[in-house]
C-alpha positions as CSV (number, residue, x, y, z in Angstrom):
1,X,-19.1,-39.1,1.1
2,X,-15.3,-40.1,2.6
3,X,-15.0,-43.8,2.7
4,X,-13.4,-45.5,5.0
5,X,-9.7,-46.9,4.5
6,X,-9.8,-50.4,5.2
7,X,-7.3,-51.3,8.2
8,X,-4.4,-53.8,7.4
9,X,-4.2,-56.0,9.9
10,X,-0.7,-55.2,12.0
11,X,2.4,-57.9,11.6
12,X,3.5,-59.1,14.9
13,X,7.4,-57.9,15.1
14,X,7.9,-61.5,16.0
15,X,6.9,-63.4,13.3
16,X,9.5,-65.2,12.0
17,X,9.6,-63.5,8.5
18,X,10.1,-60.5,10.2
19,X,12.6,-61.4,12.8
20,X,14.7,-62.8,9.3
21,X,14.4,-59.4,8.0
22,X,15.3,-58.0,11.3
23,X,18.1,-60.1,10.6
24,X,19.6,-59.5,7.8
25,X,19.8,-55.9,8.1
26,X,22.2,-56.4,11.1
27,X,25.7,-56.6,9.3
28,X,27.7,-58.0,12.8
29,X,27.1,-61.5,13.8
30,X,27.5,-61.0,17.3
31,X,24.5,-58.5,16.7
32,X,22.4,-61.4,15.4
33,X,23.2,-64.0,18.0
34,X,22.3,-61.2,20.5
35,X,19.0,-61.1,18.8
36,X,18.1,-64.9,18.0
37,X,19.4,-65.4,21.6
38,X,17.1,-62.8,23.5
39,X,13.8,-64.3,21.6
40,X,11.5,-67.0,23.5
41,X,12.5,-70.3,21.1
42,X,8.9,-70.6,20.3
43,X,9.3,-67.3,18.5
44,X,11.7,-68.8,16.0
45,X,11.2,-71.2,12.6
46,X,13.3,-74.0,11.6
47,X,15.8,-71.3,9.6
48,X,16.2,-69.4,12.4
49,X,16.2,-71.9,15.0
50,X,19.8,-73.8,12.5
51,X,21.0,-70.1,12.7
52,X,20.9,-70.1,16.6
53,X,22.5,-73.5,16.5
54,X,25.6,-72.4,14.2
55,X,26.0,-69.2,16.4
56,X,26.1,-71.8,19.6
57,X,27.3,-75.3,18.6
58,X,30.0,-75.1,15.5
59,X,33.5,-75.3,16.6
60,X,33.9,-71.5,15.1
61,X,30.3,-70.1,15.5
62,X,29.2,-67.9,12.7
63,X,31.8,-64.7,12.5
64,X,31.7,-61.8,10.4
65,X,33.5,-63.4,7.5
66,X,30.1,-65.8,7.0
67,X,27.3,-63.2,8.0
68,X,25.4,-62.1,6.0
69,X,27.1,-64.0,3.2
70,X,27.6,-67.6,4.3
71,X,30.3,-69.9,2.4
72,X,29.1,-73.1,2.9
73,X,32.2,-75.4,2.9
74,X,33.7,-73.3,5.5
75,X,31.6,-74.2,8.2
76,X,32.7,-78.2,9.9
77,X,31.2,-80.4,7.7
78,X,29.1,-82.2,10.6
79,X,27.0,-79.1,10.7
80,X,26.3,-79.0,6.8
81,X,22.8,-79.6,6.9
82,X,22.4,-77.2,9.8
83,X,23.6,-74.2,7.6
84,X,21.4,-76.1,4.2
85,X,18.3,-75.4,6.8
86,X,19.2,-71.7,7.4
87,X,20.0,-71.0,4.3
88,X,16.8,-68.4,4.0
89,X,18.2,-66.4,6.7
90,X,21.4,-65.5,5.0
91,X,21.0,-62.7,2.8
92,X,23.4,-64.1,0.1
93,X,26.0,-67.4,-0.7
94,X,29.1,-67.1,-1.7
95,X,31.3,-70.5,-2.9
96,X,35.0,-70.3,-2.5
97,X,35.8,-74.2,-3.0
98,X,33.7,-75.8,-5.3
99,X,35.3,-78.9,-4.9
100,X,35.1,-78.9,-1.5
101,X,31.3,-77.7,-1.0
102,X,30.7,-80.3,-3.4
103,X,32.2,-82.8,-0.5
104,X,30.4,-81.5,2.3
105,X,27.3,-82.0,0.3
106,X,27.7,-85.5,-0.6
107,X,29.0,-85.8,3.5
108,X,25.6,-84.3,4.4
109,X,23.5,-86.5,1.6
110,X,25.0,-90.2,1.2
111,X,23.1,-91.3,-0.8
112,X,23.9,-89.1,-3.8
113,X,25.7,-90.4,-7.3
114,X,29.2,-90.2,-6.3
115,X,29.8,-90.0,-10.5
116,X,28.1,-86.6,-10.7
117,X,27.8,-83.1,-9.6
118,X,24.1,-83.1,-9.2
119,X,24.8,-82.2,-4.9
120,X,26.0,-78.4,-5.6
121,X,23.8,-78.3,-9.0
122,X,21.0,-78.6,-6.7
123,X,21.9,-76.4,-4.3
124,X,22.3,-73.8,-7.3
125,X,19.1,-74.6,-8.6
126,X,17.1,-73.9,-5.5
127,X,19.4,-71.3,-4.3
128,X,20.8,-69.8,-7.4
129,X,19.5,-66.6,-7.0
130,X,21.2,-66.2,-3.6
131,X,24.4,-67.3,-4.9
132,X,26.5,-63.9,-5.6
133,X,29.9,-64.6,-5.7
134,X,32.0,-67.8,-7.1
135,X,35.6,-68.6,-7.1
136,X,36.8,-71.2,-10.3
137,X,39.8,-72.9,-9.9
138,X,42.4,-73.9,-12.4
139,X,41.3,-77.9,-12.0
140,X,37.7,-79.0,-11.0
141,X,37.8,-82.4,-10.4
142,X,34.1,-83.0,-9.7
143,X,32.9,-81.5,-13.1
144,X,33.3,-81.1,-16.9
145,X,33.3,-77.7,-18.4
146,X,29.8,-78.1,-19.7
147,X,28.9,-78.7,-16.0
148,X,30.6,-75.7,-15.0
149,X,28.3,-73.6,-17.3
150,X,25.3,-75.1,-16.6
151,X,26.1,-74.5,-12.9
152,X,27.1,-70.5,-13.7
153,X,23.3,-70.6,-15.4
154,X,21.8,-72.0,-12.2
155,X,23.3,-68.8,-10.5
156,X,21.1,-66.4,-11.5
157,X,22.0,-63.8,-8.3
158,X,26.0,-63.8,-9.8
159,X,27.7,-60.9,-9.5
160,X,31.2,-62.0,-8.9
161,X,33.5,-63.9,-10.6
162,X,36.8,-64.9,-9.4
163,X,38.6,-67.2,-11.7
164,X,42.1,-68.5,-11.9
165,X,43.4,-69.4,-15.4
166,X,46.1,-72.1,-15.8
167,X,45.9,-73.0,-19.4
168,X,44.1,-71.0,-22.9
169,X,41.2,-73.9,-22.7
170,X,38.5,-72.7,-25.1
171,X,35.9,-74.8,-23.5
172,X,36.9,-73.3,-20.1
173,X,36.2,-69.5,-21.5
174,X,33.1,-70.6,-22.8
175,X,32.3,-71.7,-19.6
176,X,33.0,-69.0,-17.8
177,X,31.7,-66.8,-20.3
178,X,28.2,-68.4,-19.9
179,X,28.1,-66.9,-16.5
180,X,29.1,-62.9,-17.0
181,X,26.3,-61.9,-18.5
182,X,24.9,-60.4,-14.9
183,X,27.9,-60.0,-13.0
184,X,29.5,-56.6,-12.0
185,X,33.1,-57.8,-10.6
186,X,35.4,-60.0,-12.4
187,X,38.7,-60.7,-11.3
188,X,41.2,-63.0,-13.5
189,X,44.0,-64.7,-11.9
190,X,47.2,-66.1,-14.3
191,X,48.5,-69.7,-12.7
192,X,50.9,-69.5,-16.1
193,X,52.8,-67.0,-18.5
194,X,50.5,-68.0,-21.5
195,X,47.3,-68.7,-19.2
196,X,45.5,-65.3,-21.0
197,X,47.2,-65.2,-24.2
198,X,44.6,-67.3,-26.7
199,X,42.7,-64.6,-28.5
200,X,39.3,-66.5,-27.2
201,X,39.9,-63.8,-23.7
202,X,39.8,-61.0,-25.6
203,X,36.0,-61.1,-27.1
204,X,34.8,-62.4,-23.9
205,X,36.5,-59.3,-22.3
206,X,35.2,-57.0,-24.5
207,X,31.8,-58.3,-24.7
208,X,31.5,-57.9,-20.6
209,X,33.0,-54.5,-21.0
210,X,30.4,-53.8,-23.2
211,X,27.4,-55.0,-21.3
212,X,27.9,-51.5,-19.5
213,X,27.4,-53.4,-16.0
214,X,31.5,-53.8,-15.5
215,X,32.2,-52.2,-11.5
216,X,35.2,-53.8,-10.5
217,X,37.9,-55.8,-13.2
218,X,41.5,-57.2,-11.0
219,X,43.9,-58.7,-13.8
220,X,46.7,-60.9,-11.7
221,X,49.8,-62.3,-13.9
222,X,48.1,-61.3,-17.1
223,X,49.4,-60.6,-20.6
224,X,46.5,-60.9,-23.5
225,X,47.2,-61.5,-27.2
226,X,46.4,-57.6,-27.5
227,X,46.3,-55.4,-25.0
228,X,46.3,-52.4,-26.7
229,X,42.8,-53.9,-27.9
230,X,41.9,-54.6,-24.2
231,X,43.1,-51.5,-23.1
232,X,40.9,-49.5,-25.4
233,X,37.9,-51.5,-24.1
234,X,38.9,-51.1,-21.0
235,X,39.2,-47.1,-21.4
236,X,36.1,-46.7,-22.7
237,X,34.0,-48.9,-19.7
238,X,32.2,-45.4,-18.3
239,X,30.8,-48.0,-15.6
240,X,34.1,-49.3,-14.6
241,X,35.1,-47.7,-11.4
242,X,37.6,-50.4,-9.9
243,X,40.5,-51.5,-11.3
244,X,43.3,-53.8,-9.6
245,X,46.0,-54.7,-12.1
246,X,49.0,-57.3,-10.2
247,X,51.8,-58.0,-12.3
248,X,50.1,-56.8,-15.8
249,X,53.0,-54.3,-16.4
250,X,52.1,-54.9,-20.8
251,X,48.2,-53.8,-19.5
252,X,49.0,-51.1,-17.8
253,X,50.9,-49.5,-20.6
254,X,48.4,-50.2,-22.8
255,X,45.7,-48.7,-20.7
256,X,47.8,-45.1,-19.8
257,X,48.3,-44.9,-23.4
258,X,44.6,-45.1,-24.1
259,X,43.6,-43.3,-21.3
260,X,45.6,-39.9,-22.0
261,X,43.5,-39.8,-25.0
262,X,40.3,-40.2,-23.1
263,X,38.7,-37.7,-20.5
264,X,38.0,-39.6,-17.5
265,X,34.9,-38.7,-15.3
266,X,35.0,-41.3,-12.6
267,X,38.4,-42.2,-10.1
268,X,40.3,-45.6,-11.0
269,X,41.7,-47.3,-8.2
270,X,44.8,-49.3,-9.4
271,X,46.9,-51.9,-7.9
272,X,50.1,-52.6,-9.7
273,X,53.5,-54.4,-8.0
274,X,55.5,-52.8,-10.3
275,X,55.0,-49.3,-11.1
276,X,58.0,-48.4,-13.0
277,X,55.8,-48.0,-16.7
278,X,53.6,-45.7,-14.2
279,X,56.8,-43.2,-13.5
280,X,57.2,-42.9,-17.2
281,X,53.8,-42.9,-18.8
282,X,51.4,-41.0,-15.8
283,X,53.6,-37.7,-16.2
284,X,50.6,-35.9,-17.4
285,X,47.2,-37.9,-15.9
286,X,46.4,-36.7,-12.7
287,X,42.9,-38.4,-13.0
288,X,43.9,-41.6,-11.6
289,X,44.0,-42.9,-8.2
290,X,46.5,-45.1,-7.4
291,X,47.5,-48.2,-4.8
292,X,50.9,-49.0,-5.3
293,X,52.0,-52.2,-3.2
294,X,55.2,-53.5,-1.9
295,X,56.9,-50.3,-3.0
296,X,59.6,-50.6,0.3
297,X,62.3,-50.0,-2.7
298,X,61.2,-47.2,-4.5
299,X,59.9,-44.7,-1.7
300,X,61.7,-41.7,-3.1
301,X,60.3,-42.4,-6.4
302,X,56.8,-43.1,-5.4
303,X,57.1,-39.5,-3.5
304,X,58.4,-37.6,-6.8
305,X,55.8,-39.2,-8.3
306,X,53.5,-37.7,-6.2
307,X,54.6,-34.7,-5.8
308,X,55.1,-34.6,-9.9
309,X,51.6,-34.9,-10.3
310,X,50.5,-33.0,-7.1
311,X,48.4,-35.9,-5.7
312,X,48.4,-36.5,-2.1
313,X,51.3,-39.3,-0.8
314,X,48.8,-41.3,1.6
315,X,50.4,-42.9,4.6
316,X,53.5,-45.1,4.5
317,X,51.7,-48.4,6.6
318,X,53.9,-51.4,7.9
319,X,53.2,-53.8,5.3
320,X,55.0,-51.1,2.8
321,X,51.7,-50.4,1.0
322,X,51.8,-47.0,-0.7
323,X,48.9,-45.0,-1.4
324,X,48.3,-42.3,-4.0
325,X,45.3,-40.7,-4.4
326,X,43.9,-37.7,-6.9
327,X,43.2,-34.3,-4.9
């Protein structure tokens, strides 16, 4: 004898978990307001309701470059606790100023120790998992370095990392170390000549490499203590499928030399200022893609080049940006 299914009771299409996923599947803000402003406000929570205000009210509204992944300390301060009460909405957090946030935090809750970082800590320790991308400064004036790791623990959702290096500060690398272990897009920027050089980079590198997660590595202004060493680890990421190298000339020779002893399976995009080790060490590796900026000098090069390898010379755009690409 068939028995009968039992029938699931049907979700009203406005219920306000539903309209948030509804939501967060539209990629334009100007979709969303649409939405949030076309539904009876009765329909709508408290998260969706301080969404609707920061479309409406905020000097700038809620553009693209905050939906779905609001930055917090880019919204007017005055509205702070607006975006803290629609932050379920927003599919992910992002935190570009640390110091900064940190401010608008302490603007939106007075009565918090002015001596500690406990306003961002405990935004990253509700919201951690919803936090996906962090920039690190050289200087941090609101916390310590053991802060800065216990904050990159709270962040449980991290997956990019974009960090500027001023000095070889062990502590500091251990910081930031404590916080790769999920993310999938690091990006190193060198405020000074020696910024990368301390031999504490290199395991750190390596051990990310390793993880087998590694998408997207950008190296800006950076020389390591070996970057033959690097290189190899670099060569041999298979995961690795982005890779922006700015002023890394020492790198990049490295890491043609290492590659023309590897098969590559997978495209690398590269962005390098000065390409000149490229003209003498790609002359056989046509398994590279390339992005070669501010090349206004060397157009008759870059086209040899090119036409060398047989890869397709990609349009030559105002801003003298040269693109290369394998066949």
């Amino acid at each position: 004898m068939l028995r009968k299914r039992p029938c699931v009771a049907p979700i009203d299409a406005a219920h306000p978990a539903v309209l948030a996923s509804i939501a967060q599947c539209l990629s334009s803000s100007k979709d969303v307001a649409s939405l949030l402003h076309a539904l009876p406000p009765a329909n709508l929570d408290a998260p969706l309701t301080a969404l609707r205000t920061l479309f409406t009210t905020t000097s700038h509204g809620v553009d693209d470059c905050l939906w779905p992944q609001i930055c917090i300390e880019h919204v007017d301060r005055q509205y702070t606790s607006t975006v803290l009460a629609a932050l379920p909405v927003f599919r992910s957090i992002r935190i570009e100023h640390c110091d900064r946030l940190d401010a608008n935090l302490r603007a939106a809750n007075p009565d918090t120790d002015a001596s500690s970082f406990n306003p961002t800590m405990a935004l990253a320790a509700k919201w951690g998992h919803k936090i996906t991308s962090i920039y690190i400064p050289t200087v941090l004036n609101c916390h310590t370095n053991a802060e800065l790791a216990k904050l990159l623990s709270l962040c449980t959702g991290l997956d990019h990392m974009h960090v500027k290096v001023e000095e070889p500060d062990p502590a500091f690398i251990d910081a930031v170390a404590s916080g790769m272990q999920y993310v999938t897009r690091l990006d190193l920027i060198g405020m000074d000549e020696f910024a990368f050089l301390s031999e504490s980079w290199l395991p750190v590198l390596e051990a990310w490499l390793a993880l087998g997660i590694a998408q997207h590595l950008g190296l800006k202004f950076f020389e390591s203590a070996d970057d033959t060493r690097l290189a190899r680890a670099i060569a041999a990421t298979a995961s690795l499928t982005s890779l922006e190298l700015n002023d890394a000339d020492s790198v990049v020779q490295s890491l043609l030399t290492a590659s023309l002893s590897t098969t590559a399976t997978s495209p690398t995009v590269a962005e390098v200022d000065s390409f000149d080790v490229l003209l003498e060490a790609l002359t056989t590796c046509c398994g590279v893609s390339l992005e070669v900026v501010d090349a206004r000098y060397k157009c008759k090069e870059v086209a040899y080049f090119a036409s060398t390898l047989q890869l397709r010379l990609g349009d030559y755009i105002d801003n003298h940006e040269v693109h290369v690409y394998s066949p």
